[in-house]
C-alpha positions in Angstrom: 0.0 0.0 0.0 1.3 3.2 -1.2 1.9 5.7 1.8 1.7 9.6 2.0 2.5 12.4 3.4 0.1 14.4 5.2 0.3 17.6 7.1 -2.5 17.3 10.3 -3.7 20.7 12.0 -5.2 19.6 15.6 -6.0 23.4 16.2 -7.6 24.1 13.1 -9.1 20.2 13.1 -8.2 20.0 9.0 -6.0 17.7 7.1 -3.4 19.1 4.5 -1.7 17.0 1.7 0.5 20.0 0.6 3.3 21.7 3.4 1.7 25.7 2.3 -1.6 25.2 1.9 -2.1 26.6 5.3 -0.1 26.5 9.1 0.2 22.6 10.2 1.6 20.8 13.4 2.2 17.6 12.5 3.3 15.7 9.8 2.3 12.4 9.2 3.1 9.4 6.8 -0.3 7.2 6.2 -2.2 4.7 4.0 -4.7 6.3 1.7 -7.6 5.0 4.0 -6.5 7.1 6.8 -6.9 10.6 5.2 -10.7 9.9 5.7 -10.7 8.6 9.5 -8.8 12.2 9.9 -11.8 13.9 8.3 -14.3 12.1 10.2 -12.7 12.2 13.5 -12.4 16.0 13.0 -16.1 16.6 11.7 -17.2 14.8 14.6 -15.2 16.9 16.3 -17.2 20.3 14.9 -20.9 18.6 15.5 -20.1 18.1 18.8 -18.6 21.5 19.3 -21.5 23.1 18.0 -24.0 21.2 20.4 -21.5 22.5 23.2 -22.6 26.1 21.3 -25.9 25.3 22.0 -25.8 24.3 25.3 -24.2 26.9 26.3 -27.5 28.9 26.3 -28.6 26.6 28.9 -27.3 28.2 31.8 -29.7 25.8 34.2 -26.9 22.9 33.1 -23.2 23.0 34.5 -20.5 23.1 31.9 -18.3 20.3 33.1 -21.4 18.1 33.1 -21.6 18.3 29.4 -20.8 14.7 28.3 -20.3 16.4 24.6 -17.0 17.8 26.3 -16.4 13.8 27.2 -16.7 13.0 23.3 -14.5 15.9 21.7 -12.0 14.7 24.2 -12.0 11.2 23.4 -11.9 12.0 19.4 -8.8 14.4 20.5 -7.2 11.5 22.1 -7.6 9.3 18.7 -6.2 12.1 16.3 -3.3 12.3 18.9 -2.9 8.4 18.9 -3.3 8.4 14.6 -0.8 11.1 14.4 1.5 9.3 17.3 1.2 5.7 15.4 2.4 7.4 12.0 5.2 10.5 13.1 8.6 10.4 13.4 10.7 9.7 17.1 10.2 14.1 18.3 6.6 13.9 17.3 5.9 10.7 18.9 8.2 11.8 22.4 6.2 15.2 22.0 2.9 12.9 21.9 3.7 11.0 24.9 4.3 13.8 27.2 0.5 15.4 26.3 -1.6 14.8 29.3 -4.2 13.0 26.8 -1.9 10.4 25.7 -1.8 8.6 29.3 
């Protein structure tokens, strides 16, 4: 299976397959088939983000008992784990010390 490079933005939650389209964080070498899990985690990511928008106008319902804020972390935690599995040795040291890798 072919493999290529691709250039992951965690802040901006988008996937690059060219170094200046836009600022990127990590660089990543992947199968085909993971440029899609990227995309999905991430638009996940956004729905869930927007529901947390939505709630916020609830003010009757405490913010850290938001179980959407449970699901954007645990779809962080995968991107990181993606990104750790296919990185160089500094990316993947860099990973390992982010409190959501343990």
């Amino acid at each position: 299976m072919p493999k290529c490079k691709l250039y992951v933005s965690v802040t901006d939650q988008r996937v690059f397959h060219y170094p200046n389209d836009s600022p990127w964080e990590f660089e990543v070498q992947v199968d085909r088939e993971m440029v899609p899990v990227f995309r999905r985690l991430f638009a996940q990511m956004n729905d869930l983000e927007f529901a947390n928008f939505l709630r916020a106008h609830l003010p009757y319902i405490p913010y850290h008992y938001d179980r959407n804020n449970h699901e954007i972390d645990l779809r962080t935690q995968k991107v990181y784990a993606i990104i750790h599995e296919f990185s160089d040795e500094p990316t993947k040291r860099f990973i390992e010390e982010l409190p959501y890798f343990r």
